[in-house]
The first five atom37 places (N, CA, C, CB, O) and aatype in JSON, in Angstrom:
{
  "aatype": [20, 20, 20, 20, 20, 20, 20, 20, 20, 20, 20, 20, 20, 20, 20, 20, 20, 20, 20, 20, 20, 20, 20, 20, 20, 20, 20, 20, 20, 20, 20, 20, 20, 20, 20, 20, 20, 20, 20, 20, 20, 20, 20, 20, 20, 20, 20, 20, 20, 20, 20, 20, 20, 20, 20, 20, 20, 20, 20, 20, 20, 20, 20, 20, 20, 20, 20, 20, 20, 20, 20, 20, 20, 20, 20, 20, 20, 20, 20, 20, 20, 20, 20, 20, 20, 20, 20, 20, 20, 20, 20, 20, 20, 20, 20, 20, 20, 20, 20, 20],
  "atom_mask": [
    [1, 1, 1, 1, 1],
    [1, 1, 1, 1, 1],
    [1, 1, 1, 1, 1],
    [1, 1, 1, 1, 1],
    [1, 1, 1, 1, 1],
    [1, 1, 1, 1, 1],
    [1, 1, 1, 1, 1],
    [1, 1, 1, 1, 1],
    [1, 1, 1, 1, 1],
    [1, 1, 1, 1, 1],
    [1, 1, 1, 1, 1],
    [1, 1, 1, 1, 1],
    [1, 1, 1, 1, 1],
    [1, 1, 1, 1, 1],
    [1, 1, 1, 1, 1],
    [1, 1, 1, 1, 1],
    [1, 1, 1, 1, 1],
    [1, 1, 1, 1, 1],
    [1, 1, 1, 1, 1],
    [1, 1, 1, 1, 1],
    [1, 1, 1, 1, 1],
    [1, 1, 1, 1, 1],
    [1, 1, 1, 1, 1],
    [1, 1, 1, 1, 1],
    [1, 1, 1, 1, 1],
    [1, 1, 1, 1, 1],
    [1, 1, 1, 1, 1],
    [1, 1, 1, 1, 1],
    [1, 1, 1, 1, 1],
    [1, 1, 1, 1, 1],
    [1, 1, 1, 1, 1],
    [1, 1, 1, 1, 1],
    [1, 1, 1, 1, 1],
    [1, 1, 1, 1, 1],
    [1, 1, 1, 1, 1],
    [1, 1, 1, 1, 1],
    [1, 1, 1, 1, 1],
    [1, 1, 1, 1, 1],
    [1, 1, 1, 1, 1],
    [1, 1, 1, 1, 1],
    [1, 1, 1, 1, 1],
    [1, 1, 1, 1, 1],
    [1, 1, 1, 1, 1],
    [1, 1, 1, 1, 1],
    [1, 1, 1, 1, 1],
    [1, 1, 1, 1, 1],
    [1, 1, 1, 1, 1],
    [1, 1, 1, 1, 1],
    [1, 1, 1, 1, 1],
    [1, 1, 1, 1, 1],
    [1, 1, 1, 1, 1],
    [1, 1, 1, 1, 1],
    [1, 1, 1, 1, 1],
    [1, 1, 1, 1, 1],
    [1, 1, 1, 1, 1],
    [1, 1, 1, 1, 1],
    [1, 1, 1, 1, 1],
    [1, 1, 1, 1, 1],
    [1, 1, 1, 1, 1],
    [1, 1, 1, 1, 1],
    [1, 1, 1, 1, 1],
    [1, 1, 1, 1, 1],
    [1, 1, 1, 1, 1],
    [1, 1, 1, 1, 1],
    [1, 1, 1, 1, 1],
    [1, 1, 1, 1, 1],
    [1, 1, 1, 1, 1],
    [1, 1, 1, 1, 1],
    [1, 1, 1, 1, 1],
    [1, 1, 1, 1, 1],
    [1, 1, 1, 1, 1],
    [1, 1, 1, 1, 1],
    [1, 1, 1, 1, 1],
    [1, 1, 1, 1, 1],
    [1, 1, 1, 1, 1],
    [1, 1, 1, 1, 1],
    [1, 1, 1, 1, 1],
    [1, 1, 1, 1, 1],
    [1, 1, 1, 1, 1],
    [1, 1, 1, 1, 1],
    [1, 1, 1, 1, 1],
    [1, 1, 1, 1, 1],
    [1, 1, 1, 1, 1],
    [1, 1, 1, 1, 1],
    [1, 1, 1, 1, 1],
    [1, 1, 1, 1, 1],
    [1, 1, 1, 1, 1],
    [1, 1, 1, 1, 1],
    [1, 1, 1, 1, 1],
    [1, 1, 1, 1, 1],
    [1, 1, 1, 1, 1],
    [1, 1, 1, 1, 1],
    [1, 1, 1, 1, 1],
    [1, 1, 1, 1, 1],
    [1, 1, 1, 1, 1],
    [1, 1, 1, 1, 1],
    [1, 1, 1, 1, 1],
    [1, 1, 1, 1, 1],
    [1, 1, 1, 1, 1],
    [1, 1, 1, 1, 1]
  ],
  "atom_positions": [
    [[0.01, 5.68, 8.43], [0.84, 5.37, 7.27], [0.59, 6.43, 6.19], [0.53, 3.93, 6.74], [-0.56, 6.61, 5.78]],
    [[1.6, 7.13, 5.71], [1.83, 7.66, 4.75], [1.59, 6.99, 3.23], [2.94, 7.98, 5.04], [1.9, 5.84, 2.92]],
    [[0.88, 8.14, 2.25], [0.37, 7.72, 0.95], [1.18, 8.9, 0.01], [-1.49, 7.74, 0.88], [0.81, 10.07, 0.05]],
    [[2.12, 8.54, -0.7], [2.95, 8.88, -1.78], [2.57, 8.16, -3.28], [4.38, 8.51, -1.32], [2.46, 6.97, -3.57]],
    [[2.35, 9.72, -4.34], [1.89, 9.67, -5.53], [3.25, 10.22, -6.37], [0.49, 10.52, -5.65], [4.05, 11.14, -6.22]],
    [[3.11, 9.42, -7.09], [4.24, 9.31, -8.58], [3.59, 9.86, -9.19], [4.73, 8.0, -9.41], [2.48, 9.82, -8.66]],
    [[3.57, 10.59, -10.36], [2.38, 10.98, -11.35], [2.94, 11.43, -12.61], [1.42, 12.14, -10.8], [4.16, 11.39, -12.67]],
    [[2.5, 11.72, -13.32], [2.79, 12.2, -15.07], [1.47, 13.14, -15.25], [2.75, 10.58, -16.49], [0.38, 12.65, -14.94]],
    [[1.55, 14.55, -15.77], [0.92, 15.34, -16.21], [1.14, 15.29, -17.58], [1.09, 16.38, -15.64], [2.1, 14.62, -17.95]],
    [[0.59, 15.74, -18.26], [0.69, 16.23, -20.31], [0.21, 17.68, -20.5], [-0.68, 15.15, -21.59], [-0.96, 17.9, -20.81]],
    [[1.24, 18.84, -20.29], [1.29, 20.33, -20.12], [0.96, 20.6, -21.59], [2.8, 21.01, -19.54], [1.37, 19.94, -22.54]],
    [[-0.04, 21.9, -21.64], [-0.49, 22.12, -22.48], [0.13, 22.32, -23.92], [-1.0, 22.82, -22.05], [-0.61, 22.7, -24.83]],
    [[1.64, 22.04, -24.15], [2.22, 21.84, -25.1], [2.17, 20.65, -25.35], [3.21, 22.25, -25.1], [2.18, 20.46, -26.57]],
    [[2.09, 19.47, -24.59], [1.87, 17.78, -25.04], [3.12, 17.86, -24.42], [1.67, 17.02, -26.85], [3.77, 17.44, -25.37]],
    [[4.24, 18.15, -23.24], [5.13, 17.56, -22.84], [4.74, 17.62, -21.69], [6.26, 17.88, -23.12], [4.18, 18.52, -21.06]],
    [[5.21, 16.05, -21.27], [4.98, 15.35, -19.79], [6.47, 16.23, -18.92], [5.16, 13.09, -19.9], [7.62, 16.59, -19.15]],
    [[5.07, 16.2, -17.44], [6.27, 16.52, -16.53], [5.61, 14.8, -15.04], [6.11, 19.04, -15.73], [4.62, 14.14, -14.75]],
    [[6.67, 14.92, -14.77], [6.55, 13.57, -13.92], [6.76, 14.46, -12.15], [8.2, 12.1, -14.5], [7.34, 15.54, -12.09]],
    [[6.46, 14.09, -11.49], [6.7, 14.2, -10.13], [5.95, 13.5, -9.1], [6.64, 15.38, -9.86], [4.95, 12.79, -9.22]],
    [[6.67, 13.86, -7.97], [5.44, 13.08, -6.71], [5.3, 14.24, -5.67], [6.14, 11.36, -5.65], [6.01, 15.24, -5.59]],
    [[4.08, 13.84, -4.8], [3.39, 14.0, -3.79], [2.71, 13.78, -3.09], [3.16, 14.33, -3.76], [1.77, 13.29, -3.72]],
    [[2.32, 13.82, -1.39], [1.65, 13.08, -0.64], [-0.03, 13.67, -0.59], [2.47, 13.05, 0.71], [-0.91, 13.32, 0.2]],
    [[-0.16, 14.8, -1.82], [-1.56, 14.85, -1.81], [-1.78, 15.54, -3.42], [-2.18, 15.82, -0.38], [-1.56, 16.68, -3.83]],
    [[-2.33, 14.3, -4.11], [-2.3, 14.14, -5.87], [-2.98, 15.43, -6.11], [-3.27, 12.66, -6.7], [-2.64, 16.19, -7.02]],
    [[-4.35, 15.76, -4.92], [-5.51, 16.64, -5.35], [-5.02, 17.95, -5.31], [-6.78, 16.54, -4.48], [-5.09, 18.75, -6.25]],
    [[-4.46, 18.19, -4.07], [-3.92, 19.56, -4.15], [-2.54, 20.32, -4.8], [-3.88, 19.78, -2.97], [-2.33, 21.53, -4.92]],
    [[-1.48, 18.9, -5.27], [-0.53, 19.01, -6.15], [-0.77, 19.31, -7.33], [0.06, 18.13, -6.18], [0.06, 19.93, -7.99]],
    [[-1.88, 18.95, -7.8], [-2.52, 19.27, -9.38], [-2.88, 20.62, -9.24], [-3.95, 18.34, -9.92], [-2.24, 21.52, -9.79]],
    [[-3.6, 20.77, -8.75], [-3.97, 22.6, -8.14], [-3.0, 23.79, -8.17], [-4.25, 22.66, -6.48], [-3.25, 24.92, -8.58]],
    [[-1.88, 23.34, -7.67], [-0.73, 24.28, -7.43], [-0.54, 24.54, -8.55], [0.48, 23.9, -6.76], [-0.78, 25.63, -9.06]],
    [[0.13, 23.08, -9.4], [-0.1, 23.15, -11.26], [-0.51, 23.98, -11.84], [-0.9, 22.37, -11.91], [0.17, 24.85, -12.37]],
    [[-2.15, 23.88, -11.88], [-2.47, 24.48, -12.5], [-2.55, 25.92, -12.48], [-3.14, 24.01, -12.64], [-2.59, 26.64, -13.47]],
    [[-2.59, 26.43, -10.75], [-3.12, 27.5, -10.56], [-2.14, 28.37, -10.68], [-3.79, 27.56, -9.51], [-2.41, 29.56, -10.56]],
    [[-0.5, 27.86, -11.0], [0.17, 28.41, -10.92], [1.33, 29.27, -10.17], [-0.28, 28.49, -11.25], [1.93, 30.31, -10.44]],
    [[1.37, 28.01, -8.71], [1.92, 28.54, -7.47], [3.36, 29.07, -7.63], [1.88, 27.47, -6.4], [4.04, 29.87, -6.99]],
    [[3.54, 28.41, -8.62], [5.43, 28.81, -8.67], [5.96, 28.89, -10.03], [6.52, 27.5, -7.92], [6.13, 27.95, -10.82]],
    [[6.34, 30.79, -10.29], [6.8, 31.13, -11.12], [7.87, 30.6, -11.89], [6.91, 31.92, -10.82], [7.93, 30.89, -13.09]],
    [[8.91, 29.68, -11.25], [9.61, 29.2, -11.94], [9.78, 27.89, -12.05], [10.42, 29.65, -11.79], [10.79, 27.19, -12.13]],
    [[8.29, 27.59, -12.05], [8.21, 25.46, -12.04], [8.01, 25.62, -13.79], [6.1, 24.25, -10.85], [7.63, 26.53, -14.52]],
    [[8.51, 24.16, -14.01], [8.49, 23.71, -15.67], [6.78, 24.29, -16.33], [8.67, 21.49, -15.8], [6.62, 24.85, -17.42]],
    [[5.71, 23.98, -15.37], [4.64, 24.09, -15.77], [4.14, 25.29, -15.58], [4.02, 23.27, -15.4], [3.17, 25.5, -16.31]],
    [[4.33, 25.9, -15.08], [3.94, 27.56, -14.77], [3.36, 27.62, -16.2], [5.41, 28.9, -14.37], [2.14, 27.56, -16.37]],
    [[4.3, 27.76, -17.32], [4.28, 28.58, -19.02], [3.2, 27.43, -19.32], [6.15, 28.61, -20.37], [2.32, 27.79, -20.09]],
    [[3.12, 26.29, -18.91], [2.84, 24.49, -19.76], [1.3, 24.59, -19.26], [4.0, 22.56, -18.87], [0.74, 23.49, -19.33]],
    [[0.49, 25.63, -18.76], [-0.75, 25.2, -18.06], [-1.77, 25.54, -19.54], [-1.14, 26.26, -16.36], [-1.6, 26.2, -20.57]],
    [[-2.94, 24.66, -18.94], [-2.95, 24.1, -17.5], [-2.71, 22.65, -18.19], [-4.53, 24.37, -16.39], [-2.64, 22.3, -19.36]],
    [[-2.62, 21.88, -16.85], [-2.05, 20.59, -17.25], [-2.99, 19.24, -16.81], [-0.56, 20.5, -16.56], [-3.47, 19.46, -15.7]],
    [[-3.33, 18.16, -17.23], [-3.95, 17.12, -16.97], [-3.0, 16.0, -16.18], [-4.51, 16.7, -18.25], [-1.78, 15.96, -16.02]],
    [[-3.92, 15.23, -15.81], [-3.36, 13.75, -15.29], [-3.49, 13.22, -15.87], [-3.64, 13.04, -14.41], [-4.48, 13.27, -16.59]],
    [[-2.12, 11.94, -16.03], [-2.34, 11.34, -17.27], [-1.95, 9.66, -16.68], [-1.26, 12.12, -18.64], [-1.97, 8.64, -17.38]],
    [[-1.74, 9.73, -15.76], [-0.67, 8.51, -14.55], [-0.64, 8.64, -13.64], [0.66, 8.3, -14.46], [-0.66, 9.84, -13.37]],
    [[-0.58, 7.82, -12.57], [-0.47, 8.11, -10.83], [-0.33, 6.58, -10.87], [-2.02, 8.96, -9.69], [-0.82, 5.78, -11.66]],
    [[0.76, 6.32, -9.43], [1.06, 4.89, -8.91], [0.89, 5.6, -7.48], [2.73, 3.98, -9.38], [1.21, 6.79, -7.44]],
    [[0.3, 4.82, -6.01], [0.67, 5.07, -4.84], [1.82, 4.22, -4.56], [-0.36, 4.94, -3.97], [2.28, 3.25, -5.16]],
    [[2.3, 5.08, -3.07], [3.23, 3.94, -2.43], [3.06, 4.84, -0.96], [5.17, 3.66, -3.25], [2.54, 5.94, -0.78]],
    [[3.75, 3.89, 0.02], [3.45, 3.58, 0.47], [5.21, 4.15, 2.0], [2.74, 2.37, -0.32], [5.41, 4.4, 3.19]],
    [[5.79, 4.04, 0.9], [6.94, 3.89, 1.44], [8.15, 4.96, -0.02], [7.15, 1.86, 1.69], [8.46, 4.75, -1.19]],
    [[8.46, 6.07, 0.99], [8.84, 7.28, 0.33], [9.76, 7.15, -0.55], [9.23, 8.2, 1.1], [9.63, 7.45, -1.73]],
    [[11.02, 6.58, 0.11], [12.55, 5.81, -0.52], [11.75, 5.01, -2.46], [13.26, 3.79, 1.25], [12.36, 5.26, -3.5]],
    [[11.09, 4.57, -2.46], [10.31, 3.68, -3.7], [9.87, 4.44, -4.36], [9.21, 2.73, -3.47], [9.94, 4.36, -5.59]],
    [[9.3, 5.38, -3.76], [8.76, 6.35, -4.81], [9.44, 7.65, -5.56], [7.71, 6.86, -4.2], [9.07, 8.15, -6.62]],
    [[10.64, 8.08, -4.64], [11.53, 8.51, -5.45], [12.05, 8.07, -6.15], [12.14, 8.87, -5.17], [12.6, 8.86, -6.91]],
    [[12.27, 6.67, -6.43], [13.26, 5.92, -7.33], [12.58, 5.8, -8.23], [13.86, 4.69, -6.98], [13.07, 5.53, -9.33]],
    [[10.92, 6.01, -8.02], [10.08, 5.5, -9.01], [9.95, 6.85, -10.02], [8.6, 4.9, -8.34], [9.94, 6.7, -11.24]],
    [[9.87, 7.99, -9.49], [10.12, 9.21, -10.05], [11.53, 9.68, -10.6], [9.74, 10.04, -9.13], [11.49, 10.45, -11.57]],
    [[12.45, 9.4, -10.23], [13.42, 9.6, -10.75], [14.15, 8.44, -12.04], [14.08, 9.83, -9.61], [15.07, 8.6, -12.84]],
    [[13.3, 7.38, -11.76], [13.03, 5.95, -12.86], [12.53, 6.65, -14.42], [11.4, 4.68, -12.11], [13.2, 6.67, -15.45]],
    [[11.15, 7.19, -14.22], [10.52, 7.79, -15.07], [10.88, 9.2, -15.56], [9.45, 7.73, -14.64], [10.64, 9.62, -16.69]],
    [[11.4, 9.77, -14.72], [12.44, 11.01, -15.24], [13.19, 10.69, -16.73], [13.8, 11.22, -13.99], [13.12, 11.27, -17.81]],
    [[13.87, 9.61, -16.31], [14.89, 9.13, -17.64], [14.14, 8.64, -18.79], [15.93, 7.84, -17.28], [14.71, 8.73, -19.89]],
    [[12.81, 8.09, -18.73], [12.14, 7.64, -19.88], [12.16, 8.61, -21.07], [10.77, 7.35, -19.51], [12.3, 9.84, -21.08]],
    [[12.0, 7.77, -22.05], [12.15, 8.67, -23.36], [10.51, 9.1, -23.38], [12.79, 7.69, -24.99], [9.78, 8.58, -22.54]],
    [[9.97, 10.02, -24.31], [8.32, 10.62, -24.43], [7.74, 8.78, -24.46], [7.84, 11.96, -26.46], [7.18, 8.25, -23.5]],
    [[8.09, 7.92, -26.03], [7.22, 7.31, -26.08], [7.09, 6.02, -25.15], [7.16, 7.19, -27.21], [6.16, 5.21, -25.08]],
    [[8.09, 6.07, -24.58], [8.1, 4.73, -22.98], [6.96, 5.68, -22.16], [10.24, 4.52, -21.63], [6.36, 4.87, -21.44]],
    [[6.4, 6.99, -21.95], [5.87, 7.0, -20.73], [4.77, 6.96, -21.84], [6.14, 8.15, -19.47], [4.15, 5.92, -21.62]],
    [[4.26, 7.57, -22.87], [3.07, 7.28, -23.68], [2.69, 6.14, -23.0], [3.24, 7.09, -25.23], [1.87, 6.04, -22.09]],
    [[3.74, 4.83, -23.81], [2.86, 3.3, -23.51], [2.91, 3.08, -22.2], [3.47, 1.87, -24.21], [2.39, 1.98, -22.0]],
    [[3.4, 3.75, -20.84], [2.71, 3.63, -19.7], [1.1, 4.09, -19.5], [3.51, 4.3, -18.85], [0.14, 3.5, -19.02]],
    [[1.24, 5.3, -20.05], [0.24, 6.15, -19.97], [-1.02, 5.42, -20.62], [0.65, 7.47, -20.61], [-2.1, 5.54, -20.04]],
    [[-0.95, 4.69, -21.77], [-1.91, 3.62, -22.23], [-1.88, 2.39, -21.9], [-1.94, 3.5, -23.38], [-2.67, 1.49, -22.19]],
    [[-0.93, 2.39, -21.27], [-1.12, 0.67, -20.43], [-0.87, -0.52, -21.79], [-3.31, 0.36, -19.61], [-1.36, -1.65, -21.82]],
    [[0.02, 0.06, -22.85], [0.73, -1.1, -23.58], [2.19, -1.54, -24.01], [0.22, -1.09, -24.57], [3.16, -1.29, -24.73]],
    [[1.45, -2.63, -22.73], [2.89, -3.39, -22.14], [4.01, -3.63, -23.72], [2.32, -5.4, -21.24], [5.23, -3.5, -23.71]],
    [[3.45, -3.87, -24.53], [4.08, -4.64, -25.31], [5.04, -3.74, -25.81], [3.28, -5.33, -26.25], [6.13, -4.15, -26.22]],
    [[4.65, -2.2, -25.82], [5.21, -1.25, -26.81], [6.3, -0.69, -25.68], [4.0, -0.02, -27.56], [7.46, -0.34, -25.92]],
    [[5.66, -0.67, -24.41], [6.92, -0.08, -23.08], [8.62, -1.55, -23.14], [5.6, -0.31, -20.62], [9.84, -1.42, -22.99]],
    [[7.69, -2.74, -23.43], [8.52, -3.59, -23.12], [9.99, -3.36, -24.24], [7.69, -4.99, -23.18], [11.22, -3.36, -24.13]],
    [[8.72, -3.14, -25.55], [9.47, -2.72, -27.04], [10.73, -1.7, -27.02], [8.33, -1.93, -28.03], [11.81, -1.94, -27.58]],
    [[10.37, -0.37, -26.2], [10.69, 1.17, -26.44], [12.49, 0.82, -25.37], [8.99, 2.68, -25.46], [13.58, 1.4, -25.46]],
    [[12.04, -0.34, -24.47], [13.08, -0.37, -23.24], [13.76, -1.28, -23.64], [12.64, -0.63, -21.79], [14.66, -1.53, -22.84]],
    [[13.78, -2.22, -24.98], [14.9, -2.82, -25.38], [15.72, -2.42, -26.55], [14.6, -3.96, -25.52], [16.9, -2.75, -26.67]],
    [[14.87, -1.47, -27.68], [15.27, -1.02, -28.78], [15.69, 0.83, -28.59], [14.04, -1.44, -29.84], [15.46, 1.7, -29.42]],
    [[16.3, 0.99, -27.35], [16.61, 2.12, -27.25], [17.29, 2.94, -28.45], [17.25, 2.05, -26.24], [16.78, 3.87, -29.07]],
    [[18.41, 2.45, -28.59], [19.19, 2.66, -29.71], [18.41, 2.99, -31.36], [20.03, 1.33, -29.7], [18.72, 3.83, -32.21]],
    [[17.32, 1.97, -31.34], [16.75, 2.59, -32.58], [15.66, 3.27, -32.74], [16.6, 1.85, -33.37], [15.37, 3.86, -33.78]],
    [[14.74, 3.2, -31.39], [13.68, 4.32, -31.33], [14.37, 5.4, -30.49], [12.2, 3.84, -30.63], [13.6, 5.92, -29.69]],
    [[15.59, 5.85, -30.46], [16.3, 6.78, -29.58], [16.07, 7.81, -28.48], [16.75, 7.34, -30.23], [16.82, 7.48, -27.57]],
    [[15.56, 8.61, -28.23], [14.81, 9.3, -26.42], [14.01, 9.39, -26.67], [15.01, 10.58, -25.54], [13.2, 8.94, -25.86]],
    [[13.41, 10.03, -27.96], [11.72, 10.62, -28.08], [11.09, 9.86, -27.35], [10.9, 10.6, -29.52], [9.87, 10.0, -27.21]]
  ]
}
């Protein structure tokens, strides 16, 4: 059975990049080390972990990455701190806390 990682980095400017992969350790590596000249993070290094979900089942985890793609900055913040109250907040008052 296959193990698929969702994840959120915070690039050395403070902007999150989100993606997945079936190996967290050596995906961070590439990151940082700079495998590909024209990835978002190339300029953004080096970059931390800031989030990871497994799964289990590939189809879920793209949806789950492409879910979090659309988040505004401060919906993945309160993932990133684990407060529910402020993610629950950010995902009903779109309109007045607007993408940031």
């Amino acid at each position: 059975m296959n193990t698929y990682y969702v994840y959120i980095l915070e690039c050395s400017d403070h902007s999150f990049y989100v993606g997945i992969t079936s190996n967290l350790t050596r995906r961070i590596n590439e990151h940082n080390n700079g495998v590909a000249l024209n990835s978002y993070t190339y300029k953004r290094r080096p970059v931390e972990l800031k989030w990871f979900v497994e799964f289990t089942n590939v189809e879920l985890a793209i949806e789950k990455e492409k879910q979090l793609k659309g988040w505004s900055r401060r919906k993945k913040q309160a993932l990133i701190s684990e407060d529910w109250d402020k993610l629950v907040q950010f995902s009903r008052n779109y309109t007045e806390f607007g993408k940031n």
